[in-house]
C-alpha positions in Angstrom: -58.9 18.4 -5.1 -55.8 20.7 -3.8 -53.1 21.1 -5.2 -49.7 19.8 -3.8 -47.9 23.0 -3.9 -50.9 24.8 -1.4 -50.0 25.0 1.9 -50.3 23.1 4.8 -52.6 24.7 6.8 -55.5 24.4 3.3 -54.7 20.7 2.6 -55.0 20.1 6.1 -58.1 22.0 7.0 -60.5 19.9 8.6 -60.7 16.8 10.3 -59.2 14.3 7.8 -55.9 15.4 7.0 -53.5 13.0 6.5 -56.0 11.2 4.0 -56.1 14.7 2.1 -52.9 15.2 2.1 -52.3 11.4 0.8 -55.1 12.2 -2.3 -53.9 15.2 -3.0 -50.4 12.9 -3.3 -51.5 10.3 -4.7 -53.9 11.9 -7.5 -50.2 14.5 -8.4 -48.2 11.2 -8.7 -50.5 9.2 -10.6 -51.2 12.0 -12.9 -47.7 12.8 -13.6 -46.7 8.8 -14.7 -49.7 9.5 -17.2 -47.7 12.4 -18.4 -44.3 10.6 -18.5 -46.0 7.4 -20.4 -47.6 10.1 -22.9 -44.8 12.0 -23.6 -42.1 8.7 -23.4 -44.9 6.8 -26.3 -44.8 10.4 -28.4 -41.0 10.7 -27.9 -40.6 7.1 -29.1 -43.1 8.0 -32.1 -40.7 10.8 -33.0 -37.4 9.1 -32.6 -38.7 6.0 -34.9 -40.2 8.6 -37.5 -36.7 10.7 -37.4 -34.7 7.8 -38.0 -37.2 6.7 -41.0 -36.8 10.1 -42.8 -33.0 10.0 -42.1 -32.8 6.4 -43.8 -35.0 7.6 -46.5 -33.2 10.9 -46.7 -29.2 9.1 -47.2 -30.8 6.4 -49.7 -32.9 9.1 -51.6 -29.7 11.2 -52.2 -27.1 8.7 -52.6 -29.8 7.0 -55.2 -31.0 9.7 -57.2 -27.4 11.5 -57.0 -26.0 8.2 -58.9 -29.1 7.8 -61.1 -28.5 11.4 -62.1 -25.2 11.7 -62.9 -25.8 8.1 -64.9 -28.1 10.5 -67.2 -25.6 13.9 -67.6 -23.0 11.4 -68.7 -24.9 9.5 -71.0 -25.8 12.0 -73.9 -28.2 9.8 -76.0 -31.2 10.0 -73.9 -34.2 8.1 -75.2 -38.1 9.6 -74.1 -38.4 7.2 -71.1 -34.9 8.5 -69.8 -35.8 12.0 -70.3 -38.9 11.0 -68.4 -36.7 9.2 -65.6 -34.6 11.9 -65.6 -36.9 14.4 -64.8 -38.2 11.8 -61.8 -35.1 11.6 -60.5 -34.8 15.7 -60.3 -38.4 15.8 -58.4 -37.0 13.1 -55.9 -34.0 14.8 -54.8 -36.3 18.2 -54.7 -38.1 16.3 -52.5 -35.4 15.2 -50.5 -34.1 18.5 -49.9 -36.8 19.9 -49.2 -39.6 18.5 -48.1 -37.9 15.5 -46.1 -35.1 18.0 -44.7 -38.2 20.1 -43.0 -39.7 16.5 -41.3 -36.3 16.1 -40.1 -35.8 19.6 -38.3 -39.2 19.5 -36.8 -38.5 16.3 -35.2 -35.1 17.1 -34.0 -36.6 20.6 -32.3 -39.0 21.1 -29.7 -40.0 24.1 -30.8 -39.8 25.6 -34.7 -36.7 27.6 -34.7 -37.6 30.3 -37.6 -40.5 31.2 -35.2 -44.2 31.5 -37.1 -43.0 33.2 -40.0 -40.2 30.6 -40.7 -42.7 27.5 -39.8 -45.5 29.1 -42.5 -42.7 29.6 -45.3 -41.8 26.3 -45.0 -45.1 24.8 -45.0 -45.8 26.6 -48.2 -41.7 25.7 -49.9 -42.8 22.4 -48.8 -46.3 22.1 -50.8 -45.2 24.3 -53.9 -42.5 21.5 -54.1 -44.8 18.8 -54.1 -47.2 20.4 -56.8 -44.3 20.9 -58.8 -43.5 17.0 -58.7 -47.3 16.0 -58.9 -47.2 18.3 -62.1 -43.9 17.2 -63.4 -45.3 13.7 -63.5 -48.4 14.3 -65.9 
């Protein structure tokens, strides 16, 4: 098939050319709605997913900030609080970290720090969950 940005004179060249023409339409148009359904279905994908990590990311900090300070106040701290404690530390690590990156990618088209910036991150974000995998045992 042509394309629609050719010129007249090779759509047209032969004895059928309105019907080429009207393809060559046709096929451009129908292939750009699948486009636009693709990318309006991913966009929708990403605006639902961004607006989960925000809700988790403002209850994560406002819980865990509360359930932390709970335990610097409270100076007799029995095992299972030190344990909690410690819980509540790897959350908001979490938070900051790992859910903030989410976030930025799925507000940006592109990753801002460039390739560098995106592998740095990647590896901040899985040292971080190690860390709280290890903290746990």
């Amino acid at each position: 098939m042509s394309n629609i940005s050719e010129p007249m004179a090779y759509v047209c060249s032969g004895t059928n050319c309105a019907e080429t023409f009207t393809d060559t339409v046709l096929d451009n148009v129908t292939h750009n709605d699948e486009l636009i359904l693709f990318f309006e279905t991913i966009r929708e994908r990403t605006q639902f997913e961004l607006y989960t990590y925000t809700l988790l990311f403002v209850i994560g900090i406002f819980s865990n900030t509360y359930v932390l300070i709970h335990f610097v106040r409270d100076r007799n701290l029995s095992p299972s609080s030190y344990l909690i404690k410690h819980l509540t530390i790897a959350d908001l690590m979490v938070i900051f970290v790992t859910i903030t990156i989410e976030i930025v990618w799925r507000l940006s088209v592109s990753w801002p720090t460039g390739v560098v910036g995106c592998k740095l991150a990647q590896v901040r974000k899985n040292l971080i969950q190690l860390f709280v995998n290890f903290s746990l045992s």
